[in-house]
GUVEX-741549 format. One record per residue (C-alpha): z, x, y; residue number from 1. Coordinates in nm, 4 decimals. Layout:
BEGIN
Z|X|Y|NUM
...
***
This chain:
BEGIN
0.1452|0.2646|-2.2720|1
0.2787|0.4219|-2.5578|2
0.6704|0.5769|-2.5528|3
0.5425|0.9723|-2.5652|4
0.3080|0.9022|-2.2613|5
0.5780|0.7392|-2.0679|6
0.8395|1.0274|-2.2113|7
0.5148|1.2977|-2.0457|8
0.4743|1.0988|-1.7011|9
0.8974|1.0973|-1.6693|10
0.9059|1.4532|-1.7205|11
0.6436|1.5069|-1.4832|12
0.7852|1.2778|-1.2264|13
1.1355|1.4581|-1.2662|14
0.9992|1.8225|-1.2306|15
0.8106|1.6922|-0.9129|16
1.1564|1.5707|-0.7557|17
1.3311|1.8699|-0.8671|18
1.0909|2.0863|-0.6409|19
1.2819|1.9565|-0.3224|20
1.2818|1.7388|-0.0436|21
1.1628|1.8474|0.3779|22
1.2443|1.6641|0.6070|23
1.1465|1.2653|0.6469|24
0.8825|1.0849|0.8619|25
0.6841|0.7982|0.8955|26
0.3236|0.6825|0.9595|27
0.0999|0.4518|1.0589|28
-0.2168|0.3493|0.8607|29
-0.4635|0.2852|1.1687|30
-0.8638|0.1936|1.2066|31
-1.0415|0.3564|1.1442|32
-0.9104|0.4638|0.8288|33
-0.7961|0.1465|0.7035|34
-0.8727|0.2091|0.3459|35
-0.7734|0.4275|0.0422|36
-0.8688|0.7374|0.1776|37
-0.6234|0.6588|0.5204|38
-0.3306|0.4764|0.3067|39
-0.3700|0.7573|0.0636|40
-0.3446|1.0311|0.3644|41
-0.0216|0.8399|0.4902|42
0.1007|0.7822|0.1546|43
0.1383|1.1811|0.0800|44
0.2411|1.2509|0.4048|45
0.5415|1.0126|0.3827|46
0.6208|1.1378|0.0041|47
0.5871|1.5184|0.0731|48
0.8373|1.5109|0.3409|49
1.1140|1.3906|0.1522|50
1.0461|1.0107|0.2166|51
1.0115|0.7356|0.4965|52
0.8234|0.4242|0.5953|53
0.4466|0.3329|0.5987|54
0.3264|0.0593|0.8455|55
-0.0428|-0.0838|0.9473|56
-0.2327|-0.1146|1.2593|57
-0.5531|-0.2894|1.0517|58
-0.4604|-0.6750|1.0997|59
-0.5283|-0.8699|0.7783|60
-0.6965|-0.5707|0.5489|61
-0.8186|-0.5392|0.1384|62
-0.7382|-0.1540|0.0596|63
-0.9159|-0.1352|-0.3118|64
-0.7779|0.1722|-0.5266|65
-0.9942|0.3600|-0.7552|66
-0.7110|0.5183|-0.9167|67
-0.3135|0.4813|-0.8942|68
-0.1140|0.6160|-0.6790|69
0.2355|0.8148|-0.7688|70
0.5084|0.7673|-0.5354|71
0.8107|1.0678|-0.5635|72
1.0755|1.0053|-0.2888|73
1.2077|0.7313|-0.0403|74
0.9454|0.5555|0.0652|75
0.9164|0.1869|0.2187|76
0.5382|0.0368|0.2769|77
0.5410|-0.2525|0.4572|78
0.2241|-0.4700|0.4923|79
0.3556|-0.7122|0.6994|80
0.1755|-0.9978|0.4957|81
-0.1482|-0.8745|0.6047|82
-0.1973|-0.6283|0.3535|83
-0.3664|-0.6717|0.0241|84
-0.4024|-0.3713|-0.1871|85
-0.7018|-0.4113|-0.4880|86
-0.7562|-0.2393|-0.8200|87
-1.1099|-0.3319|-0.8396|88
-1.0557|-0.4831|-1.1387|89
-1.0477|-0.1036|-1.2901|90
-0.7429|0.0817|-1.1566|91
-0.3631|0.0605|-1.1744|92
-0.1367|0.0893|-0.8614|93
0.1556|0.2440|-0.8265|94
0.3872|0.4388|-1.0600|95
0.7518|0.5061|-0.9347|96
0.8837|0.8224|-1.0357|97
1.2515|0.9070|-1.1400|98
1.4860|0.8953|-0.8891|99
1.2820|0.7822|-0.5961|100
1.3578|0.4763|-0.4345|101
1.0925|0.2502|-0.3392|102
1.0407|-0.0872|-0.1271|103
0.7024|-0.2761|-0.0996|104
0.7047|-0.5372|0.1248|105
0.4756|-0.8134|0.2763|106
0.1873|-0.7049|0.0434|107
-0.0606|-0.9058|-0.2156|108
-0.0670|-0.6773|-0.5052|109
-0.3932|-0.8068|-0.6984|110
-0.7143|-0.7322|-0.9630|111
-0.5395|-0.4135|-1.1270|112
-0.6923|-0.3664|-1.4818|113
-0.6065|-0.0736|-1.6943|114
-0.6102|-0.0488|-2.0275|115
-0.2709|0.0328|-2.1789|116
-0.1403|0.0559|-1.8256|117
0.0421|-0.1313|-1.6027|118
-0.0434|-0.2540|-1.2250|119
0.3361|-0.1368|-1.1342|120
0.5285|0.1141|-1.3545|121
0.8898|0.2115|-1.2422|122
1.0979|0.4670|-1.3670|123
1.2959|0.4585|-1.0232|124
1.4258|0.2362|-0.8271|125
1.1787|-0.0350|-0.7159|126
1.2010|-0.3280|-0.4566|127
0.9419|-0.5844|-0.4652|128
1.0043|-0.8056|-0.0715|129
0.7878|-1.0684|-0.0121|130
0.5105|-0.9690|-0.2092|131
0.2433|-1.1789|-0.4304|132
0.1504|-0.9996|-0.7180|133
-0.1423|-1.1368|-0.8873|134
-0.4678|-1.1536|-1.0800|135
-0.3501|-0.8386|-1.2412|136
-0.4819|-0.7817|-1.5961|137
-0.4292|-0.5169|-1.8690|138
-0.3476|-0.4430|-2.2124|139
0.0375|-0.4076|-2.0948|140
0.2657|-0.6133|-1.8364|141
0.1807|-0.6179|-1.4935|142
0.4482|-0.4832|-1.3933|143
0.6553|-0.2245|-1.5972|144
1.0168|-0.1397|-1.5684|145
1.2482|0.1497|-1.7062|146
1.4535|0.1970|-1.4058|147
1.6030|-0.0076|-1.1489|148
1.3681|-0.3067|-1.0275|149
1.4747|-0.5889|-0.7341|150
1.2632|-0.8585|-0.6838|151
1.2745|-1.1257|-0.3758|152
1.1446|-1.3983|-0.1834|153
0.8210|-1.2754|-0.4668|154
0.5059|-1.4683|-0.6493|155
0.3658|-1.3773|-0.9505|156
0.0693|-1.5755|-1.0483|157
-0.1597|-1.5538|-1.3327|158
-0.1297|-1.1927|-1.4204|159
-0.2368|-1.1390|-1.7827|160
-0.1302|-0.9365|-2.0803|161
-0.4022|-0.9605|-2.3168|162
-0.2346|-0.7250|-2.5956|163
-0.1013|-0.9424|-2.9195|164
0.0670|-0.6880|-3.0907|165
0.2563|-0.3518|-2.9560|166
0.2468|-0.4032|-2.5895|167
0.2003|-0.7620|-2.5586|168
0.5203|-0.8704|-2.4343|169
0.5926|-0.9872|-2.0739|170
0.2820|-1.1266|-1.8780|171
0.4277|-1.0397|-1.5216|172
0.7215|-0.7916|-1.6171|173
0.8331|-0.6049|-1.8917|174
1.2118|-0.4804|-1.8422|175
1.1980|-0.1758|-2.1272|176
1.5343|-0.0375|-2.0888|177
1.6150|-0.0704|-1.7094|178
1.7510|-0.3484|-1.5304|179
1.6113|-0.5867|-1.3059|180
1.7498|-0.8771|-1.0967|181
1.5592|-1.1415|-1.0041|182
1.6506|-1.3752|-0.6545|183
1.4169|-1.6496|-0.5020|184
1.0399|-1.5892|-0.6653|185
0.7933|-1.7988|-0.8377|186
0.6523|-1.6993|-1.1470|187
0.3682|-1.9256|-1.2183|188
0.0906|-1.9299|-1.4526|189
0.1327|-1.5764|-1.6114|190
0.0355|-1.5204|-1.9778|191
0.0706|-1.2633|-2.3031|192
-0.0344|-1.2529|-2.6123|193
0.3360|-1.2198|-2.7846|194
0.6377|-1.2548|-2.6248|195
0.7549|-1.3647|-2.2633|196
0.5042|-1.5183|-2.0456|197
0.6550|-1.4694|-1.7248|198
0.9485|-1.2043|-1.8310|199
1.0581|-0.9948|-2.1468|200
1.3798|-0.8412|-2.1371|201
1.5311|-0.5772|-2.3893|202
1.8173|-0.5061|-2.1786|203
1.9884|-0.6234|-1.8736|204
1.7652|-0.9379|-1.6808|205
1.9633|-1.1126|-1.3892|206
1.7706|-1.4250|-1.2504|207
1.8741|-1.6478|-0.9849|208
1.7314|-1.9509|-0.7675|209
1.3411|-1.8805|-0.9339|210
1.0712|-2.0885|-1.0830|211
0.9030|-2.0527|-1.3972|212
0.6108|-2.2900|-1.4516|213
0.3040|-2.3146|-1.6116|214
0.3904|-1.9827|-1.7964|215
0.2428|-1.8840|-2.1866|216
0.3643|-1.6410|-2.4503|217
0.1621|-1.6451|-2.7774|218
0.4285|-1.6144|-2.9883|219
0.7363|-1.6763|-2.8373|220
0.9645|-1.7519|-2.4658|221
0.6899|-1.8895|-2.2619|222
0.9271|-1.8334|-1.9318|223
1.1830|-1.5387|-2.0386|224
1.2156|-1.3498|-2.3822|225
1.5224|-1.1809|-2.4531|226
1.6269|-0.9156|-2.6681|227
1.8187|-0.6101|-2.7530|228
2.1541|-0.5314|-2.5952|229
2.3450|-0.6160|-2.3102|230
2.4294|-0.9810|-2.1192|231
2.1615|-1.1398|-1.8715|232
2.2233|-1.4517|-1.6782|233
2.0169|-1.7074|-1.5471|234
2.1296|-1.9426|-1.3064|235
1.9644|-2.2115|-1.0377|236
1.6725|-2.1706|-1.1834|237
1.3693|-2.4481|-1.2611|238
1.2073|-2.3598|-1.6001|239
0.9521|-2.6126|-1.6529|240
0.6085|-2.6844|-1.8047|241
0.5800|-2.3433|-2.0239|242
0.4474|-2.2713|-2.3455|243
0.5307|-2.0765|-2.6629|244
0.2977|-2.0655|-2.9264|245
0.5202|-2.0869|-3.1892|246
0.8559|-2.1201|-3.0182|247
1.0392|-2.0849|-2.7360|248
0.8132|-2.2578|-2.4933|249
1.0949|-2.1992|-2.1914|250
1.3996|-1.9605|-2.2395|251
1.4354|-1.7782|-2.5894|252
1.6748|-1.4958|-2.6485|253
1.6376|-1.3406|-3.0345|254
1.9809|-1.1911|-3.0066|255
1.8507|-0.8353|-3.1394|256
2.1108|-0.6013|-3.0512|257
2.3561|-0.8664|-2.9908|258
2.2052|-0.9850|-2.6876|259
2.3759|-1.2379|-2.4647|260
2.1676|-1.4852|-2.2363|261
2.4068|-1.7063|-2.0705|262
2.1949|-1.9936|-1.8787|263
2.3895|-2.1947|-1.5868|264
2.3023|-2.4465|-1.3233|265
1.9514|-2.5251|-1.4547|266
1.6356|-2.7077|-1.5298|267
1.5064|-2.6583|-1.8615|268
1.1794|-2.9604|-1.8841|269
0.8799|-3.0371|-2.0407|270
0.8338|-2.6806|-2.2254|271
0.6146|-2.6844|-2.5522|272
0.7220|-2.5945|-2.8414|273
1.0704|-2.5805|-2.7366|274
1.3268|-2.5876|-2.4154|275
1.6062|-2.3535|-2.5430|276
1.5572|-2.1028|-2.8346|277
1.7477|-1.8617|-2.9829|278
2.1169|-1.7659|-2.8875|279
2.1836|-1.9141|-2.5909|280
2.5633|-1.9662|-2.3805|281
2.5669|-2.2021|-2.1582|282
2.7659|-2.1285|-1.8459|283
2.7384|-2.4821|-1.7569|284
2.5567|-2.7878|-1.5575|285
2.2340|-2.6950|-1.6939|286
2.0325|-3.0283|-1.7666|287
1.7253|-3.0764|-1.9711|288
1.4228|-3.3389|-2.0590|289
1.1237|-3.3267|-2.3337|290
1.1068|-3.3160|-2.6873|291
1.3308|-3.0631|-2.7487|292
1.7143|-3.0369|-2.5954|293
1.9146|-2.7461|-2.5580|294
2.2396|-2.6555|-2.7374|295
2.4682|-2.6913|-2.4615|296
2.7880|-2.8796|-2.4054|297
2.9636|-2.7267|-2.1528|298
3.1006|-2.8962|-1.8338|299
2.8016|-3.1006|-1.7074|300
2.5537|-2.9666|-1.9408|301
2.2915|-3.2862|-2.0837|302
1.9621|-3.4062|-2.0928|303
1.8288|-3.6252|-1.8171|304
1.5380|-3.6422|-1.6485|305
1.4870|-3.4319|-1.3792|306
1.1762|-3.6222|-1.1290|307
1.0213|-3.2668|-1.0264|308
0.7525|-3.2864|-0.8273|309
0.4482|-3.0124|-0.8882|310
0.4969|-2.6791|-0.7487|311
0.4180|-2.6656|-0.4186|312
0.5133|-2.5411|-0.0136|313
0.8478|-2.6836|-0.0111|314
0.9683|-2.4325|0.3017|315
1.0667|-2.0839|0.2493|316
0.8556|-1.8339|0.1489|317
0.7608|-1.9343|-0.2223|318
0.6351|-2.2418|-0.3994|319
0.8988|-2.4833|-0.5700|320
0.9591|-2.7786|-0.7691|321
1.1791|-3.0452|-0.6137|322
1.3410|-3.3087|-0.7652|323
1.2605|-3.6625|-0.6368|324
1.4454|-3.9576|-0.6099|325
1.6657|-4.0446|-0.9189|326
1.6450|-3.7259|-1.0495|327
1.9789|-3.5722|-1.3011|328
1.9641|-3.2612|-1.1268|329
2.0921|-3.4344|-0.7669|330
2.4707|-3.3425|-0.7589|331
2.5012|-3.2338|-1.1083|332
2.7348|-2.9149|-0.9641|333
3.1173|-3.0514|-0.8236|334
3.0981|-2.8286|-0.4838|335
3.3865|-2.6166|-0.6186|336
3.1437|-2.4776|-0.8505|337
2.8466|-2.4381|-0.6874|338
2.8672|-2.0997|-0.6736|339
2.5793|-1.9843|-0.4472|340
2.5625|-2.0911|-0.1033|341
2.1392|-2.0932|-0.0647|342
1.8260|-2.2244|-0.2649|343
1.5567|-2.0411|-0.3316|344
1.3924|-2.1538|-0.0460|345
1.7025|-2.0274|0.1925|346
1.8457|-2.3582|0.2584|347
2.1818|-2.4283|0.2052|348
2.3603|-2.5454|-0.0560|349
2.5277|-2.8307|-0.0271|350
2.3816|-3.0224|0.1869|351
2.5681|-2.9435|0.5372|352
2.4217|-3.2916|0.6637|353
2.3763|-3.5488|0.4323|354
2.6468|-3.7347|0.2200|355
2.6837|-3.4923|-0.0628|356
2.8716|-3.5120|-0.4549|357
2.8063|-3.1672|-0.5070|358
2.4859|-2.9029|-0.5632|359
2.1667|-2.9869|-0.7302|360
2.0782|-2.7878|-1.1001|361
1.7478|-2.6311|-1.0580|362
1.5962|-2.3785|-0.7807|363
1.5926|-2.6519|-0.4974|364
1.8739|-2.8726|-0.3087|365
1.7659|-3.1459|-0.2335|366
1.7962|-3.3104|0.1153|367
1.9094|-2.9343|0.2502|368
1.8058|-2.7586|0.5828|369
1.6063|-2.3961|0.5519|370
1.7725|-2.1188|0.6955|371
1.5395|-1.9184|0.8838|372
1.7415|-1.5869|0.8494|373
1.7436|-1.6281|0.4816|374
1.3893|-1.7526|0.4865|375
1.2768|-1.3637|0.5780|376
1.4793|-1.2713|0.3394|377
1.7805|-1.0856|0.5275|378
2.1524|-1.1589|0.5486|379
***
């Protein structure tokens, strides 16, 4: 979508908002109007009052859209991982309006195709909680962000951004101007046609315990492009098996604007066409394997190889790739620096049983017991 049609649809979201708020409520989508026309119903009823929280009585249900739906207040909508809602391979989904806060959990988000659109555009704030978000192809990211985004315990797989020129960056998310932060989700398999397979950043892009595999950019940061101002960080994070076309094949930041992407505590491994691109800071025990290395020397930064396994149900809620046996990521971190207490999969970190040196690089500890509190994703 070009910049004056997003500049229109803000305006129009804000004037919308400035018309005023009644009083909140809930519903309940129920048979036998499980389907557009009944989540649609709820949907407005929820947003005109002012906000509240949408829940289903349907069991496991496909709700297709024929168009997108604008959301303008408060509102939560909570599947309960039985929900999948469908753009019929012709519609977008949701657009998130200025100042409206907005939660979707335990949903599949899937098959949204819109030309110059996005499945998910936010000019809000915007939680993604437990949600798969996938099969989604356009001429844009899959999901788009100019406000406030929060993704966890999240999957994006093979969402497509077919565009190779203005609008081709960032197969599952484009961050244009907002911020986003980014806390135990796979990204796997997600493609564009320039730059950032899985992510594009032009300003402020927090990641931590995630996986990036399997990602492609055509150009350039197969996993995570960075650009324009601001610092991002990524830290416990696996970025392995990605591809740039020309460079960049994991992590790339161009430095435009004076960007800073400091990496930490990571796997950076078998990435064509390049591991770490680009001006990069190392914030230390990162450790990489494959043709390339990375530019790193701070404490417990080097190349090693890693053993990961292939992505796949390693408990908690998203795939991962753990280390095996051997492996240079196993107790890479001293325990005073470990720095995070869980893995993306919600175990702890250390290891609270086992004879430990320290934390493991990379999204998984090894050896570690899931924490089922964690594992639904609350604290």
């Amino acid at each position: 979508m070009n910049a004056r049609a997003r500049i229109s649809r803000f305006l129009f979201a804000s004037l919308l908002l400035a018309a005023g708020d009644a009083a909140a409520t809930n519903a309940v989508v129920s048979p036998p109007n499980c389907n557009e026309a009944g989540f649609t119903t709820a949907l407005n009823t929820v947003d005109n009052s002012g906000g509240g929280t949408i829940t289903f009585n349907c069991g496991t249900a496909t709700i297709t859209f024929t168009g997108y739906k604008t959301i303008a207040h408060d509102v939560v909508i909570d599947g309960g991982s039985a929900i999948t809602f469908d753009g019929g391979n012709s519609s977008a989904l949701f657009q998130v309006f200025a100042s409206a806060h907005v939660t979707l959990k335990g949903l599949t988000l899937q098959h949204a195709k819109f030309s110059g659109a996005h499945a998910l555009e936010n000019f809000g704030m915007l939680t993604l909680d437990h949600v798969r978000v996938q099969n989604n192809v356009s001429t844009g990211p899959t999901v788009a962000n100019g406000g406030s985004l929060r993704v966890r315990w999240s999957t994006f797989t093979a969402n497509q951004n077919t565009a190779t020129g203005i609008g081709g960056d960032g197969g599952a998310i484009a961050n244009d101007g907002g911020d986003a932060t980014i806390t135990s989700s796979t990204f796997s398999g997600n493609s564009t046609g320039r730059y950032g397979g899985a992510i594009f950043s032009n300003s402020t892009l927090d990641v931590v315990n995630s996986t990036f595999t399997g990602n492609g950019a055509g150009t350039g940061g197969g996993a995570i492009y960075q650009t324009g101002a601001g610092t991002s960080t990524v830290m416990y994070s696996t970025i392995a098996g990605n591809t740039g076309g020309v460079f960049g094949g994991g992590i790339y930041n161009d430095g435009g604007g004076n960007a800073a992407l400091i990496l930490s505590r990571s796997i950076i491994a078998g990435n064509t066409n390049g591991n770490c691109d680009g001006v990069l800071t190392s914030g230390g025990y990162n450790v990489w394997s494959g043709a390339t290395s990375c530019p790193f020397s701070q404490p417990g930064d080097g190349s090693g190889n890693p053993v990961l396994g292939a992505l796949a149900n390693n408990g908690g809620p998203t795939q991962t790739m753990a280390p095996g046996s051997g492996s240079a990521a196993i107790n890479r971190i001293p325990v005073a620096q470990c720095a995070y207490p869980y893995d993306q999969r919600g175990a702890v970190r250390p290891q609270p049983v086992l004879p430990s040196g320290g934390c493991d690089s990379g999204a998984v500890e090894v050896g570690s017991v899931i924490d089922l509190i964690f594992q639904d994703g609350f604290d």
